[in-house]
C-alpha positions in Angstrom: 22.5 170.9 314.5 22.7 169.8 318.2 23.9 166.6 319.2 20.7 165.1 319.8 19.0 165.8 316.8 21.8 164.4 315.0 21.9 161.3 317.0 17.8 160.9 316.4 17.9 162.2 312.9 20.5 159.3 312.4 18.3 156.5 314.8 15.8 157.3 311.8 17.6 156.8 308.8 19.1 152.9 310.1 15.6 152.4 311.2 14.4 153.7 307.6 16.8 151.4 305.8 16.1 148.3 308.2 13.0 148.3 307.4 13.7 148.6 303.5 16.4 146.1 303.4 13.7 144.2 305.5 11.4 144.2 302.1 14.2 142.5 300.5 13.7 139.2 301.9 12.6 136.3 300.0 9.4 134.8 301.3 8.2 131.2 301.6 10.8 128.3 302.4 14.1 129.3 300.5 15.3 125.9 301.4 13.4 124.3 298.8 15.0 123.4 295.6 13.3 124.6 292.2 10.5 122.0 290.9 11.6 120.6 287.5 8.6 121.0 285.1 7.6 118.4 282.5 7.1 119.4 278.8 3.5 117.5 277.4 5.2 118.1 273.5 6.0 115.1 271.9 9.4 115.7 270.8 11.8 113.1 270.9 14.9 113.1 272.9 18.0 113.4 270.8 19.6 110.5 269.6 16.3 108.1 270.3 14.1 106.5 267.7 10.9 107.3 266.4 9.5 103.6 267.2 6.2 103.1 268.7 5.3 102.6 272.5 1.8 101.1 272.3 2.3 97.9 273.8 5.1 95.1 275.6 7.0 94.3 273.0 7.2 90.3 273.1 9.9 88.2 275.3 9.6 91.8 277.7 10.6 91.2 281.5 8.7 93.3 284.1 11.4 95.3 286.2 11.2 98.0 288.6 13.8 99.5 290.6 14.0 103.6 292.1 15.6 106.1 290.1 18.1 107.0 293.0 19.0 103.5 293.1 19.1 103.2 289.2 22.0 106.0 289.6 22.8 107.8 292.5 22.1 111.5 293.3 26.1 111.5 294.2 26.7 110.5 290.9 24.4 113.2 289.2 25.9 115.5 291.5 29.7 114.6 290.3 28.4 115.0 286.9 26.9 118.2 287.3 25.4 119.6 290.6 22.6 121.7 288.5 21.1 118.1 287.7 18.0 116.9 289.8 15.6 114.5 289.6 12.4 116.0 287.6 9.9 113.1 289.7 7.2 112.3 286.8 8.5 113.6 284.0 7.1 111.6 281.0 9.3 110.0 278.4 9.3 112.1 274.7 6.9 110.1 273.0 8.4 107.4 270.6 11.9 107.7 272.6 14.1 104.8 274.2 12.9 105.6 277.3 9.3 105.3 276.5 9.7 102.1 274.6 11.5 101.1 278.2 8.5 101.8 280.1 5.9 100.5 277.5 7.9 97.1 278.0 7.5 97.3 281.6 11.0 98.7 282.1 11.9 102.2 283.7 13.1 105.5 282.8 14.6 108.4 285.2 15.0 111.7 284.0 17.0 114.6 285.7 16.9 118.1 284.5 19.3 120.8 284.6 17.9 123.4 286.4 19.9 126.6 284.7 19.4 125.4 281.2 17.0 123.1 281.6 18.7 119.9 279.4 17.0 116.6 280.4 19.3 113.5 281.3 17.3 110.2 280.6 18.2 106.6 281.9 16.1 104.0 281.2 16.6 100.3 281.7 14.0 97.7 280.0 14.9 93.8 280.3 14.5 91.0 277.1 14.6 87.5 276.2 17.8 86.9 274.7 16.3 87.5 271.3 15.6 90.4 271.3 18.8 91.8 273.3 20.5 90.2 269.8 18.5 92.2 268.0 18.9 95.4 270.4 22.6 94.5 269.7 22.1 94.9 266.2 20.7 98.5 266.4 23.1 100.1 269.2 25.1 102.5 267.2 28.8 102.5 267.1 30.7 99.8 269.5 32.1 101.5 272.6 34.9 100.5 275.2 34.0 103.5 277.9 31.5 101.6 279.9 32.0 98.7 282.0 29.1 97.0 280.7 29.0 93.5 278.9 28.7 95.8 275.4 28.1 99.5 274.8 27.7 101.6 272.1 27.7 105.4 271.7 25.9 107.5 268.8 25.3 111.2 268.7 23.9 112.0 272.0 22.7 108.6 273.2 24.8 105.8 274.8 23.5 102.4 274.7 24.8 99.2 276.9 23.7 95.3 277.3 24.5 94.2 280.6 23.1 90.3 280.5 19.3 90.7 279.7 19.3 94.2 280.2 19.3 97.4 277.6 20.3 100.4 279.4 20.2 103.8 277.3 20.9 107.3 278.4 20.5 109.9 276.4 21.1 113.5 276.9 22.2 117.2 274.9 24.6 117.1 277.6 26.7 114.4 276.1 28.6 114.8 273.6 30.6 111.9 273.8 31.1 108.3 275.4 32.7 109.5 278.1 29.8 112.1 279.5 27.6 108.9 279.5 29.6 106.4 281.0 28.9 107.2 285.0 24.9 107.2 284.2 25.4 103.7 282.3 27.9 102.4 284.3 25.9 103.0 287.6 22.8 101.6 285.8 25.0 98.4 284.6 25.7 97.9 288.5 22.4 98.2 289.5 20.8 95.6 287.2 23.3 93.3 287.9 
């Protein structure tokens, strides 16, 4: 074969595989993270209880604050970086976190985005009755968060920072210690 029908033979075949590697590329933005979806079932979220979320529960104070202010995305990070904020996700029905918002509280949720575990944090303010009574129903008395109490059961940790009950729950604790940067930052953040 002569020189230069190797040398165009072979200016064919890296023009043959440009083009198929060129096929290879992903289209559309790949600087976009993947969009956490929301699941309509009413399941509840481990460790939460099955009470109803029809209405404000009495002695409920309205309070609002972001969700990357409620706990940072550093802190979610440090945790675990495949956590991200799932914007809109709904509250299992009959969990902490929807009692939180049915008493014009808040709840975040982040989702892992390999396995896709939820993290919820929800934050709900009472009269000091019924934080006595939230008291009462906590679970088992923990020391991990810096919180004026906490209490860890199961899954779910639960703290009282003045009129404040702060819950995060989440598969991905499994025990106080997992919990204690999303309660801790909460804790800070409702002062």
């Amino acid at each position: 074969m002569s020189r230069s029908l190797r040398t165009a033979a072979l200016a064919a075949s890296a023009g043959a595989a440009i083009l198929a590697l060129a096929a290879c590329t992903p289209t559309g933005d790949s600087t976009t993270s993947p969009k956490p979806t929301t699941s309509s079932s009413s399941s509840s979220a481990p460790g939460d209880s099955g009470s109803p979320t029809a209405a404000a529960s009495p002695g409920s104070i309205p309070f609002s604050i972001d969700c990357d202010k409620l706990v940072s995305p550093q802190i979610v990070y440090d945790f675990n970086p495949n956590f991200v904020l799932a914007n809109g996700a709904e509250p299992p029905a009959g969990s902490n976190a929807a009692r939180a918002v049915a008493d014009e509280g808040v709840a975040c949720a982040w989702q892992n985005t390999t396995s896709n575990l939820m993290i919820y944090v929800s934050v709900a303010r009472y009269a000091p009755a019924q934080i006595d009574a939230l008291k009462q129903k906590s679970g088992t008395p923990s020391t991990a968060f810096s919180a004026d109490s906490g209490y860890y059961d199961g899954t779910t940790a639960t703290a009282l920072q003045g009129d404040a009950w702060i819950v995060a729950t989440s598969d991905a604790f499994s025990e106080p210690t997992d919990a204690k940067p999303f309660i801790d930052a909460a804790a800070a953040a409702v002062g």
